[in-house]
C-alpha positions as a LaTeX table, in Angstrom:
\begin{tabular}{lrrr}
\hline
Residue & $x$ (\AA) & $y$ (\AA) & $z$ (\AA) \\
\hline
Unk1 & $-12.93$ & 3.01 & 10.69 \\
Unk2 & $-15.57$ & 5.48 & 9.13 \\
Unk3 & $-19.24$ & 4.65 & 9.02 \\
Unk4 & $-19.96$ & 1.82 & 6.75 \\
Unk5 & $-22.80$ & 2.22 & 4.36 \\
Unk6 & $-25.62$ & $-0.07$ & 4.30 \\
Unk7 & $-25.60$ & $-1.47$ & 0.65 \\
Unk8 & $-23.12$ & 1.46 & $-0.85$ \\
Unk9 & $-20.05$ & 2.90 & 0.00 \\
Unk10 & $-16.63$ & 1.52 & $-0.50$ \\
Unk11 & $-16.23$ & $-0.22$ & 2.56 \\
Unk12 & $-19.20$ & $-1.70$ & 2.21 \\
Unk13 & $-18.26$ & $-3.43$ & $-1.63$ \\
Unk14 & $-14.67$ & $-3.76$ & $-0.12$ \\
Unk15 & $-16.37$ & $-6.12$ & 3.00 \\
Unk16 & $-18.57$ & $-7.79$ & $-0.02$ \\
Unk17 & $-15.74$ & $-8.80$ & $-2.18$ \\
Unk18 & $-13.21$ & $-9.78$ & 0.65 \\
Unk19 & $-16.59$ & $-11.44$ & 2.14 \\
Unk20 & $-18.54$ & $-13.22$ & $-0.53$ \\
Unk21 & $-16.54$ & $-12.91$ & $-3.44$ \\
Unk22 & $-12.73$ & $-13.02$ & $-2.53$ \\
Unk23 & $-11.61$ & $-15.65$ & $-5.19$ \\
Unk24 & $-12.91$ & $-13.83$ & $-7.66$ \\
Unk25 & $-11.29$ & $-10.21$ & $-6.45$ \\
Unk26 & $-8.21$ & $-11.57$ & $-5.72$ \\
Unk27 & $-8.20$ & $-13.18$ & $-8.99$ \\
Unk28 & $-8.71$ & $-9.49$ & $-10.61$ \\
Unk29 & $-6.27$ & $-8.40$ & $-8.62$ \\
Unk30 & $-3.41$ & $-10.84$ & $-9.43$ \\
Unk31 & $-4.20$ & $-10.46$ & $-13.24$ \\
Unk32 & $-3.40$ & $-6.70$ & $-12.39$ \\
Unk33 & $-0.48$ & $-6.03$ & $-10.87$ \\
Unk34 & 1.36 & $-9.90$ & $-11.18$ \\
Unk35 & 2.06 & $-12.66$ & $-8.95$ \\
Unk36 & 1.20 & $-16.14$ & $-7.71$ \\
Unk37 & $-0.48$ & $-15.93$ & $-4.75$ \\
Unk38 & $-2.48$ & $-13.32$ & $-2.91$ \\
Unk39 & $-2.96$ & $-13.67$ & 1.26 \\
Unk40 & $-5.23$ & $-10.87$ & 3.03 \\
Unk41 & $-4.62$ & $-9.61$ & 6.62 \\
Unk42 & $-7.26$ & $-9.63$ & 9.41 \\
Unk43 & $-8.21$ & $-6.23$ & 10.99 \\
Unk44 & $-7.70$ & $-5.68$ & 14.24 \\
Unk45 & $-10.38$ & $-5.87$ & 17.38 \\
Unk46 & $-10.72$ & $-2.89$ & 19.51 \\
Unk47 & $-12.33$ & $-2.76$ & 23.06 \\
Unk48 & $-15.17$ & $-1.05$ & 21.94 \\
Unk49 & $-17.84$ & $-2.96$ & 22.09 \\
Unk50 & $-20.43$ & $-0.58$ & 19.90 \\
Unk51 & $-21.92$ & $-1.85$ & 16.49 \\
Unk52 & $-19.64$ & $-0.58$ & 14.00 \\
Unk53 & $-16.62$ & 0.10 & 16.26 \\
Unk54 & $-15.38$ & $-3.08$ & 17.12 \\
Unk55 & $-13.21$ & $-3.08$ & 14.47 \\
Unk56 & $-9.67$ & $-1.36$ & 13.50 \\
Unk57 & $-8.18$ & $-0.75$ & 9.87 \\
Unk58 & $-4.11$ & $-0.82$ & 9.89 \\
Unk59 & $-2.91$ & 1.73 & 10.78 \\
Unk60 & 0.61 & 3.12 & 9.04 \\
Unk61 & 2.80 & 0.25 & 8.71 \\
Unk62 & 2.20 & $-1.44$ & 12.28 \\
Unk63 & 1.55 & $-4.86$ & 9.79 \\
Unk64 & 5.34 & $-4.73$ & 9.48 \\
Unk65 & 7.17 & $-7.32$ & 12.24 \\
Unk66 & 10.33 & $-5.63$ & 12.11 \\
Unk67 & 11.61 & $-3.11$ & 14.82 \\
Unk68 & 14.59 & $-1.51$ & 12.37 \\
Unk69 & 11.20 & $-0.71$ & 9.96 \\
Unk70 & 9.13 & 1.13 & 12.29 \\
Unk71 & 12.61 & 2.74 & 13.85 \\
Unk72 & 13.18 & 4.23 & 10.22 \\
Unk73 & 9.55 & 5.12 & 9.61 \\
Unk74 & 9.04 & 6.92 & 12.90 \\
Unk75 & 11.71 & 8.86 & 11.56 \\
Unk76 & 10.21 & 9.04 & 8.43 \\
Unk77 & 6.41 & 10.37 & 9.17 \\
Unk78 & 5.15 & 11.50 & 12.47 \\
Unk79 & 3.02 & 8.70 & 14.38 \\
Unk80 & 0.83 & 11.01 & 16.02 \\
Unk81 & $-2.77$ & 12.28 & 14.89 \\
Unk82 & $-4.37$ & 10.44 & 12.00 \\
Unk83 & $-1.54$ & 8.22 & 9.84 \\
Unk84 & $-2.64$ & 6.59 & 7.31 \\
Unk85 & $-5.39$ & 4.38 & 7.47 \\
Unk86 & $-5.51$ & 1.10 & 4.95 \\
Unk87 & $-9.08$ & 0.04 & 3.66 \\
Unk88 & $-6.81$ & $-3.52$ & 3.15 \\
Unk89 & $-3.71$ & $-4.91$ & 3.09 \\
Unk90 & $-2.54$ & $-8.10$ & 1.22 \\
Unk91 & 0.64 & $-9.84$ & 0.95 \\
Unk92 & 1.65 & $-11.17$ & $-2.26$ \\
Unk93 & 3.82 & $-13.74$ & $-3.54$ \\
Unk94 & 5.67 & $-13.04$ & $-6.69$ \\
Unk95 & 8.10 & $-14.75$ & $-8.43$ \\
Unk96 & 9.47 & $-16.24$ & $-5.18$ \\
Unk97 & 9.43 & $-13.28$ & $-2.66$ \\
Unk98 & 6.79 & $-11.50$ & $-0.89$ \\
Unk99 & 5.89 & $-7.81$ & $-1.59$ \\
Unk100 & 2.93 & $-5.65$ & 0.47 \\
Unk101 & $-0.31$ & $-4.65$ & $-0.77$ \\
Unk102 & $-1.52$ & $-1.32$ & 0.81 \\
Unk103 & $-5.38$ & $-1.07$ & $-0.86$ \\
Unk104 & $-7.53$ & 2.39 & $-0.77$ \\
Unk105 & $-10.94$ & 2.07 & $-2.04$ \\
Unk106 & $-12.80$ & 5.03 & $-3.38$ \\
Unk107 & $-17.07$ & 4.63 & $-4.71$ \\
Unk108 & $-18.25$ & 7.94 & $-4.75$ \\
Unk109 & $-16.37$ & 11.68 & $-5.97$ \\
Unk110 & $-16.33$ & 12.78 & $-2.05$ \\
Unk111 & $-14.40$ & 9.53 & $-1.19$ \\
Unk112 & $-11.34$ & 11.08 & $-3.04$ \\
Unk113 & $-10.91$ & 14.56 & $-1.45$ \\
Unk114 & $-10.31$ & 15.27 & 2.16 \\
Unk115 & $-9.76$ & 18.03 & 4.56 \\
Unk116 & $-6.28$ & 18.19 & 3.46 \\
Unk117 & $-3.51$ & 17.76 & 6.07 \\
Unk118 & $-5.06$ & 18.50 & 9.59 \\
Unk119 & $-2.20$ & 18.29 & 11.96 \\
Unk120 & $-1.68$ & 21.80 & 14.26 \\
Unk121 & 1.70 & 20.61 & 15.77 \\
Unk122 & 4.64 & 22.28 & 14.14 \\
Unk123 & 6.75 & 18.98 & 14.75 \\
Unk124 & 4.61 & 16.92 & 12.74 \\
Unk125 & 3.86 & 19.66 & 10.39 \\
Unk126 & 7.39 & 20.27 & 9.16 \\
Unk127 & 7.95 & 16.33 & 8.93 \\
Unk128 & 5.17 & 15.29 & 6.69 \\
Unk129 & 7.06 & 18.24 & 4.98 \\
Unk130 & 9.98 & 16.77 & 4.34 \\
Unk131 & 8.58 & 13.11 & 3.66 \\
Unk132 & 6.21 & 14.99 & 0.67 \\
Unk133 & 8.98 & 16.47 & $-0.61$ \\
Unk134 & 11.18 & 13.39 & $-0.69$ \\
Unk135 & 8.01 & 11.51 & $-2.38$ \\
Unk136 & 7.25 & 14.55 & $-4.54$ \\
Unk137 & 10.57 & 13.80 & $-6.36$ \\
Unk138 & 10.04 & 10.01 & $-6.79$ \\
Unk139 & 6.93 & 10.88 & $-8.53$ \\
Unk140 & 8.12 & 13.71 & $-10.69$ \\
Unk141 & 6.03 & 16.33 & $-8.85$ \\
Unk142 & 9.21 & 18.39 & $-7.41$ \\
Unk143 & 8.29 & 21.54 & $-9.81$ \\
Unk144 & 4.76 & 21.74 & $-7.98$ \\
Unk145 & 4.10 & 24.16 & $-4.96$ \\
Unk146 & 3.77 & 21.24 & $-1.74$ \\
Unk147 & 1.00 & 23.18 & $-0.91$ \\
Unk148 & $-0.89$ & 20.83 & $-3.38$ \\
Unk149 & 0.09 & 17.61 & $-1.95$ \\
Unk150 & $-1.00$ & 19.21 & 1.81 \\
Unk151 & $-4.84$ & 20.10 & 0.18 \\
Unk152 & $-7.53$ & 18.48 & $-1.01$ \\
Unk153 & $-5.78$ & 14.97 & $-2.29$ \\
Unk154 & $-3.08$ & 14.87 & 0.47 \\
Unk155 & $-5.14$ & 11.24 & 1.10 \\
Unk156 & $-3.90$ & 10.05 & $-2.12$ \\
Unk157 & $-0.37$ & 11.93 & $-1.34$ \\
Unk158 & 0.01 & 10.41 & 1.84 \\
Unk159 & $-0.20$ & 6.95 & 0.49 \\
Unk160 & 2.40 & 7.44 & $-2.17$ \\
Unk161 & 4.13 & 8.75 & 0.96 \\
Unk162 & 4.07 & 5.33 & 2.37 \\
Unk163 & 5.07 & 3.45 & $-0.79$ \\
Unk164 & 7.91 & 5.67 & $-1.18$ \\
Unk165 & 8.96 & 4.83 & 2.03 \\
Unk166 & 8.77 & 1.48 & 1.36 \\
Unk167 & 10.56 & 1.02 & $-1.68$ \\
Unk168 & 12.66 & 4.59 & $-1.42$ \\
Unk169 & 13.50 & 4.86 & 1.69 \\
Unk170 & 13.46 & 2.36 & 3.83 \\
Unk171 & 16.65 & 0.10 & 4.31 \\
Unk172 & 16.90 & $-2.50$ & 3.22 \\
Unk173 & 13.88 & $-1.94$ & 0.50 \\
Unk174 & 10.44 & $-3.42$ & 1.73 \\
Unk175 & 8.72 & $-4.62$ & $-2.29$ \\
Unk176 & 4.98 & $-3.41$ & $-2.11$ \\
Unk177 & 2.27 & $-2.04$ & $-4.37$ \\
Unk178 & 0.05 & 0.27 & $-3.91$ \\
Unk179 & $-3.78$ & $-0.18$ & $-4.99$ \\
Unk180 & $-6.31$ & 2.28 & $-5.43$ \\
Unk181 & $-9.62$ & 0.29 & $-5.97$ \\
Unk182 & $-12.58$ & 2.19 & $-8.35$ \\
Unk183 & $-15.86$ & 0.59 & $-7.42$ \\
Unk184 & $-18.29$ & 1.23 & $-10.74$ \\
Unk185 & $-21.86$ & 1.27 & $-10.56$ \\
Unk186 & $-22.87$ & 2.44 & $-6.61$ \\
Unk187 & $-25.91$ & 4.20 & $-5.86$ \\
Unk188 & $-26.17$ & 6.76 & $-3.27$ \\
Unk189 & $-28.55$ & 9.75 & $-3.59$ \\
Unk190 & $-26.11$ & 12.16 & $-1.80$ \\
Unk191 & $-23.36$ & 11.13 & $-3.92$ \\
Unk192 & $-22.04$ & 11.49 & $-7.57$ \\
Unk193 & $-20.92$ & 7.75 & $-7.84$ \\
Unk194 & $-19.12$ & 7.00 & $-11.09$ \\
Unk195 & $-20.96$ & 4.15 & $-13.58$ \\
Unk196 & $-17.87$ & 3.39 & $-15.79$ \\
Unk197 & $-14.25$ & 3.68 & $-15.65$ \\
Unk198 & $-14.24$ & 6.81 & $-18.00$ \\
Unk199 & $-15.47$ & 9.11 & $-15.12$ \\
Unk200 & $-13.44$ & 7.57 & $-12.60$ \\
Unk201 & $-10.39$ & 8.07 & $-14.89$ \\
Unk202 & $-11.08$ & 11.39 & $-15.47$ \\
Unk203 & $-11.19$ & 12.25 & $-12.04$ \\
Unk204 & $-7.55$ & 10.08 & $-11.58$ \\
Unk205 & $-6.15$ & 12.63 & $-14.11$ \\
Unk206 & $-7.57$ & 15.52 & $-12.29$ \\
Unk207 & $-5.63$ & 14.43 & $-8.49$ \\
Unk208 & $-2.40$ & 13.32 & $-10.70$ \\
Unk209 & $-1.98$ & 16.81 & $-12.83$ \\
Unk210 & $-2.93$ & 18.69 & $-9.72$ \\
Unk211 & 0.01 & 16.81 & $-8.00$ \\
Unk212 & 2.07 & 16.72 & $-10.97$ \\
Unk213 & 2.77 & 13.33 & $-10.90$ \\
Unk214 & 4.35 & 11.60 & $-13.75$ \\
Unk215 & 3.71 & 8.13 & $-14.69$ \\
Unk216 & 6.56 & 7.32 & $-16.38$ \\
Unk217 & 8.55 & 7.51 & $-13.69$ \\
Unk218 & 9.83 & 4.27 & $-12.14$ \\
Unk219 & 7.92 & 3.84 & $-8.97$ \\
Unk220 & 4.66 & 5.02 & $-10.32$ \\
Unk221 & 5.05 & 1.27 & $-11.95$ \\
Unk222 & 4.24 & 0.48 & $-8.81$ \\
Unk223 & 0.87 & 2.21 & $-8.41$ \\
Unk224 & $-2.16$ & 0.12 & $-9.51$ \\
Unk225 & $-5.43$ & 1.29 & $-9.87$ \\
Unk226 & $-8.37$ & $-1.16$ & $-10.53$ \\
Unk227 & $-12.26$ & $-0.54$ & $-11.74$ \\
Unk228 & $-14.41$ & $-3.18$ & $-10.88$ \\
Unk229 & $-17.97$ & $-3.26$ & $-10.97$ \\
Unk230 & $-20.17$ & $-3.47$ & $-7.51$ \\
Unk231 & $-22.24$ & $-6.01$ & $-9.55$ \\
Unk232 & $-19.88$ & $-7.78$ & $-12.44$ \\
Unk233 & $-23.65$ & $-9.70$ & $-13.34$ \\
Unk234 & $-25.67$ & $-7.17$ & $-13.46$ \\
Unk235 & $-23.74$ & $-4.58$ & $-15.35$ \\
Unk236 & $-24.67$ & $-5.67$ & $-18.53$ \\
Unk237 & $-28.38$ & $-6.27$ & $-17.56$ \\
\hline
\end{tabular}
C-alpha cells in the first residue's frame, strides 16, 4: 500500500466511504454501473507489524478462487515486479450472476500519472507487450505507438489490461467492471486537487486521446468512472 494521507488523499476518502459511509457509496455505485447487490472484499494482513504496513491491497487477480484463471493469466501478464495493485474490489450481483469490481481511486492530478512501466527484465518486458497490444485493440487504440500505453498512464493501461483479460481473454469469460473513482473537493497544498467533475473530466480526456481509446467500443461499456464529493454536505455550503 502507499502512504495514506492524514485527512486527504484517495486512500484516505476511499477508507472514509468504505468506513463511515459505505451504504451510501455503494448506493452511488450501484446507481452507476447496475445491479442488485454490492459485497466488498477484505484486504489482506501482512506480517509487518509497522503502523501503516500491516495491511495489503489485492494484488492482480489473486481474489479469483480458480486455478484454470490464474493458469491463463500467468500466461497472460508477468507476476513478477509490481502487478497491479486494486485500491478495492467488490463483487456484484446483477441480474442473477456475479461480475468483479476492480476500483482505482484517483484525488489529486499526480495520482493519475506514474513512472510508466518499470520492469528491466526482457521476459516481462516483451509480455506486458503483447497483453497491451491485445488490450490496445479492444479499446480501439491499435493505430497508437504502444509506447504510449508503456508512459506516463500505463497505470490506467494496465488496468484495462486486466479487464480485458477478464472479459477478452480469459476462458470461460470472468463478467467484471472496472471503476475509476474521482474524489471532488480534497485539499492538499502540494497538490492540484480537482473541485468539480469538469477538471477531472478534462484530465480523463487527456489519458484517453493520449491512448487513443475509443468509447464506443464494446468493452469500454464496461469502464465506469464516478465523481463523488469528499464531503456530499458540505459542497454546497
Amino acid at each position: 500500500m502507499g502512504k495514506i494521507g492524514h485527512g486527504y488523499g484517495s486512500e484516505w476518502h476511499l477508507l472514509r466511504y468504505l468506513g463511515y459511509h459505505r451504504s451510501y457509496f455503494s448506493e452511488q455505485i450501484l446507481q452507476l454501473v447496475g445491479g442488485q447487490r454490492l459485497e466488498w472484499l477484505d484486504f489482506n494482513f501482512t506480517k509487518v507489524n509497522d503502523p501503516l504496513r500491516r495491511d495489503r491491497e489485492l494484488i492482480g487477480l489473486e481474489f479469483i478462487d480458480n486455478p484454470d484463471v490464474h493458469r491463463q493469466w500467468h500466461a497472460f501478464w508477468p507476476q513478477s515486479g509490481n502487478a497491479q495493485n486494486w485500491d478495492a474490489v467488490g463483487k456484484i450481483r446483477r441480474n442473477g450472476r456475479d461480475e468483479w469490481l476492480l476500483v482505482e481511486a484517483k484525488a489529486h492530478i499526480h495520482e493519475e500519472k506514474s513512472g510508466g512501466c518499470q520492469t528491466s527484465n526482457p521476459r516481462s518486458k516483451e509480455k506486458i507487450e503483447q497483453a497491451l497490444v491485445k488490450t490496445m485493440g479492444a479499446f480501439g487504440g491499435s493505430s497508437q505507438p504502444l509506447e504510449h500505453w508503456l508512459g506516463s498512464y500505463y497505470q490506467y493501461a494496465n488496468r484495462l489490461a486486466a479487464l480485458h483479460f477478464l472479459m477478452g481473454e480469459c476462458q470461460p469469460t470472468i463478467p467484471a467492471k472496472l471503476l475509476f473513482i474521482f474524489f471532488l473537493g480534497d485539499k492538499h497544498d502540494d497538490q492540484k486537487c480537482p473541485q468539480n467533475r469538469d477538471e477531472w473530466e478534462s484530465i480523463i480526456n487527456e489519458v484517453e486521446s493520449c491512448l487513443r481509446i475509443e468509447r464506443d467500443f464494446p468493452l469500454y461499456e464496461r469502464v465506469h468512472h464516478l465523481f463523488i464529493h469528499v464531503n456530499p454536505d458540505a459542497k454546497t455550503h
